[in-house]
C-alpha positions as CSV (number, residue, x, y, z in Angstrom):
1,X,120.7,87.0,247.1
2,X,121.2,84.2,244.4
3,X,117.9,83.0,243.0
4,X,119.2,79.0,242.1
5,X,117.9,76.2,243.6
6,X,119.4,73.4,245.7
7,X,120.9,71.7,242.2
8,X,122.4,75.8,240.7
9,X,119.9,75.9,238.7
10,X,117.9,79.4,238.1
11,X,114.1,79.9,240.0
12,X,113.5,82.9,238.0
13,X,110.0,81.3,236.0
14,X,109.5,78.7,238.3
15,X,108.3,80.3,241.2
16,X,108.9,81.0,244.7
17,X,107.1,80.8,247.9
18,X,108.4,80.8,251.3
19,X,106.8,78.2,253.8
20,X,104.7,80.3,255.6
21,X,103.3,81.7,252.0
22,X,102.8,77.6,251.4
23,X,100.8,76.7,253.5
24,X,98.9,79.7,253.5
25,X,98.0,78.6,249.8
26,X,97.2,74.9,250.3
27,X,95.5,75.7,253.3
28,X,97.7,73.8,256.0
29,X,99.2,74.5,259.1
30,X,102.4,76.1,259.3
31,X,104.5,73.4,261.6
32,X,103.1,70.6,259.0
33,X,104.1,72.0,256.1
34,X,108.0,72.7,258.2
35,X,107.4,69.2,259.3
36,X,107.4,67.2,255.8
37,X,109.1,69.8,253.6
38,X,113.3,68.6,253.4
39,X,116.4,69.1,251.6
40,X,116.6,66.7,248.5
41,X,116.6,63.1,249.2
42,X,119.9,60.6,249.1
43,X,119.3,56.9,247.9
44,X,119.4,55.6,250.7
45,X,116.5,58.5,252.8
46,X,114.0,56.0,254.4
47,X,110.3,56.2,253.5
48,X,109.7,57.8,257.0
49,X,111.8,60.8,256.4
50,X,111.1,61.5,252.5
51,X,110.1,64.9,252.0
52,X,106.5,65.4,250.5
53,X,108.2,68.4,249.2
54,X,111.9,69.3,248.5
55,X,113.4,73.0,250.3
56,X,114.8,74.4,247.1
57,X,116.2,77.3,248.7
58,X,117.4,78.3,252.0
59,X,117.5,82.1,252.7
60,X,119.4,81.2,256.6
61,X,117.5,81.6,260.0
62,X,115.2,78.6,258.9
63,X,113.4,80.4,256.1
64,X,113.3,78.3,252.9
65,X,111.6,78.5,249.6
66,X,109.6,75.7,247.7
67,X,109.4,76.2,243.8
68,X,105.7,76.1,242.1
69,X,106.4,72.1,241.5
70,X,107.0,71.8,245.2
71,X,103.6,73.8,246.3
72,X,101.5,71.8,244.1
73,X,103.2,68.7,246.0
74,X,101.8,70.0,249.2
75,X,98.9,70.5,247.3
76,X,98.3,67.3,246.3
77,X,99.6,66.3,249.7
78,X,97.0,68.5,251.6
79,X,94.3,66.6,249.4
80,X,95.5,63.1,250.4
81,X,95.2,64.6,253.9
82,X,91.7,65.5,253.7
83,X,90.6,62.2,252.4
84,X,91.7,60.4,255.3
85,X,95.3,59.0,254.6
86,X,98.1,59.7,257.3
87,X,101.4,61.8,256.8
88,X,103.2,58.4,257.1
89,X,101.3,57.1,254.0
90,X,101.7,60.1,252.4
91,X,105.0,60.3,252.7
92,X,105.4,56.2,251.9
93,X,103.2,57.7,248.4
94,X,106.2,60.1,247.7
95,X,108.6,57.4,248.2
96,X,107.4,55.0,245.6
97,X,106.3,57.6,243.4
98,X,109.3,59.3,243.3
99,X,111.1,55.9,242.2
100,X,108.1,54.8,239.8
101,X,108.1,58.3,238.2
102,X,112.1,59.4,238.5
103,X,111.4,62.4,239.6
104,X,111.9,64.1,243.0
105,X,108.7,65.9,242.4
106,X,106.0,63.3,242.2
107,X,102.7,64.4,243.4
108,X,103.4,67.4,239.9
109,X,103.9,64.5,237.6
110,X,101.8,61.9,238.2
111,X,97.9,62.1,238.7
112,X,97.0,60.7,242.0
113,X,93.2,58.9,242.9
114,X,92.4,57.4,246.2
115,X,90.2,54.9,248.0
116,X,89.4,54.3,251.3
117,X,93.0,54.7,253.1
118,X,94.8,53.8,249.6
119,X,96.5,56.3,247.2
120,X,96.9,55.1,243.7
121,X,99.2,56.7,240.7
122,X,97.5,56.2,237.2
123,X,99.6,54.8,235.1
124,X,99.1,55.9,231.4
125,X,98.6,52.9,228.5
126,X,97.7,53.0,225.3
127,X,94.0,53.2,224.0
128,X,94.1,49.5,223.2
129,X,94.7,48.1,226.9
130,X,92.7,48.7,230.3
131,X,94.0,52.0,232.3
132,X,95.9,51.0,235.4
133,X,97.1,52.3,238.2
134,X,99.7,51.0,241.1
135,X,98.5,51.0,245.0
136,X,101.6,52.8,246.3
137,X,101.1,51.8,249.8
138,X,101.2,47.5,248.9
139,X,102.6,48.1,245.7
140,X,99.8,46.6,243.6
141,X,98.6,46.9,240.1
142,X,94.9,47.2,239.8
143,X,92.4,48.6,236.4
144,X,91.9,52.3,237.2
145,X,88.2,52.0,236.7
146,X,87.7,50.7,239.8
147,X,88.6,53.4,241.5
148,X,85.9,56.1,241.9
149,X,87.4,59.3,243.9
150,X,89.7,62.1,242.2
151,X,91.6,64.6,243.5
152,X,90.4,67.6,241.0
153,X,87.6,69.6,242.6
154,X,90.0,72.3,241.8
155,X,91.9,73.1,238.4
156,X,95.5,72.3,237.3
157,X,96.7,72.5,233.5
158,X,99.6,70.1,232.6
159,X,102.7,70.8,230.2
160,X,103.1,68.4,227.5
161,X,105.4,66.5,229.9
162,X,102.0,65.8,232.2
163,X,103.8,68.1,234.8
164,X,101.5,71.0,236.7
165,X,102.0,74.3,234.5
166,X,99.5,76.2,236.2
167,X,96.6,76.2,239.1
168,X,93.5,77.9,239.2
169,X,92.9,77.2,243.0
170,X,88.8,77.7,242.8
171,X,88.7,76.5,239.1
172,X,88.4,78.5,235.8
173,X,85.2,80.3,236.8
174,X,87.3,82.4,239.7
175,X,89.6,84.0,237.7
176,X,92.5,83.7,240.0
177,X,95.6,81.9,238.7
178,X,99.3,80.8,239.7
179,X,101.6,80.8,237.1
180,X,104.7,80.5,238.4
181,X,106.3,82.0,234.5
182,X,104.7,85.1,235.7
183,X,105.5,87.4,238.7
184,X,107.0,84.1,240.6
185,X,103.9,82.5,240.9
186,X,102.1,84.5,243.1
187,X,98.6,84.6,242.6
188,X,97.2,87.0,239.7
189,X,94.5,87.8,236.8
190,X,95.2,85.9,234.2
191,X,94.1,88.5,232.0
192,X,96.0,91.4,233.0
193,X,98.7,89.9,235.4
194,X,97.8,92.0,238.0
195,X,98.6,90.5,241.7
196,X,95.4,89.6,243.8
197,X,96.3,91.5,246.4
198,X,96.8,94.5,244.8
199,X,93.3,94.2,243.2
200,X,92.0,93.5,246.7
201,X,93.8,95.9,248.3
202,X,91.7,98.5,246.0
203,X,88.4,97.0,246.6
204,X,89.0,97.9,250.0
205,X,90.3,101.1,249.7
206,X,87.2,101.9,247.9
207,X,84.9,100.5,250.5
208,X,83.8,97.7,248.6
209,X,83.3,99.6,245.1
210,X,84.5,96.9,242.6
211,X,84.0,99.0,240.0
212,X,86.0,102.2,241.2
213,X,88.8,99.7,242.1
214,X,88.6,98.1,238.4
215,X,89.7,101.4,236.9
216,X,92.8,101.6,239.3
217,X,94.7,99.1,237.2
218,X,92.2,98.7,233.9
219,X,90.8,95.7,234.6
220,X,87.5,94.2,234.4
221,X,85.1,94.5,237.8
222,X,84.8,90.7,237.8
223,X,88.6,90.7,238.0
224,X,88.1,92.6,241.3
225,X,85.3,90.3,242.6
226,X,87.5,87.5,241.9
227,X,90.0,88.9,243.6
228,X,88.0,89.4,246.6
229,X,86.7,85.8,247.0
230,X,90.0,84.9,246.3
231,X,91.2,86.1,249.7
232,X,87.8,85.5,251.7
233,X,88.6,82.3,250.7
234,X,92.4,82.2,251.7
235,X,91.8,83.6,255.0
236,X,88.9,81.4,255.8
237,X,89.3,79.0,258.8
């Protein structure tokens, strides 16, 4: 199997995730995320058909692969989603982003507030002017400092390009990280790379002694316990 993406480019350090693996991870359902995930977009794709996120890979019988950048579009997507706005306006929000940003990865690249049923993309000025942002849905221009919601309960660190480098889904004090530069992204310790699952998979096998399943792999026994919320967490309803 050839690990390049829809362009022939390599997805070795970028990470990969099936769908189903997706949505598990930004916590929606599985026909949504099939619903609004596409091939890359032509010129002339209509605002009701843009992708949220682009299929970068398509293994045959329907099962394709999103990169890390194309998670943390659902991501941001799935957060727009619980504040109220519509897959429609979502999608319209990819649209004009995508074109404002030049980029077929917008929700990674752009930092994205909302209010009420709006989305805005803040638009980055220097110190001497008033931050603004653009209303993607009515194409305004307003000051940034009127609006009051974010979408950063959780963490995300940014590349000197303002793109997502890496998400700490419960923030930095769950240790818990995707990276996609390491093990394709799946989730791990940042410390000692190890995969969640695996740590998990010891706690278990120890009936709960985190400290038993710390000396499987030489990590720390909050590395464990992390790694244990981590997947209440995921599996939770």
């Amino acid at each position: 199997m050839s690990f390049l993406d829809a362009t022939g480019q390599s997805l070795i350090g970028v990470g990969v995730y099936t769908l189903s693996q997706a949505a598990t991870l930004v916590r929606l359902p599985k026909a949504t995320v099939d619903s609004i995930v596409g091939p890359v977009p032509g010129d002339d794709t209509p605002p009701r058909t843009y992708p949220v996120a682009i299929a970068e890979l398509d293994l045959g019988e329907d099962e394709k692969i999103v990169t890390f950048q194309g998670l943390m579009d659902l991501r941001v997507a799935a957060r727009l989603r619980e504040q109220g706005i519509s897959w429609p306006a979502i999608r319209l929000a990819a649209y004009h982003a995508s074109r404002i940003l030049k980029t077929r990865h917008p929700f990674t690249t752009g930092t994205f507030r909302t209010e009420s049923n709006k989305v805005f993309l803040s638009l980055r000025q220097g110190r001497p002017k008033p931050k603004t942002a653009i209303d993607l849905l009515n194409r305004q221009q307003v000051f940034e400092d009127v609006i009051e919601q974010s979408l950063t309960d959780d963490i995300v660190l940014r590349d000197k390009s303002g793109r997502i480098a890496r998400h700490y889904p419960l923030g930095r004090k769950v240790k818990v990280v995707l990276d996609p530069e390491r093990r394709f992204g799946e989730p791990i310790d940042p410390d000692s790379g190890v995969p969640v699952k695996a740590l998990a998979g010891a706690y278990h096998a120890e009936k709960g002694n985190a400290t038993a399943a710390a000396r499987w792999f030489d990590v720390t026994r909050q590395a464990v316990l992390d790694a244990v919320a981590f997947e209440t967490w995921l599996n939770r309803n």
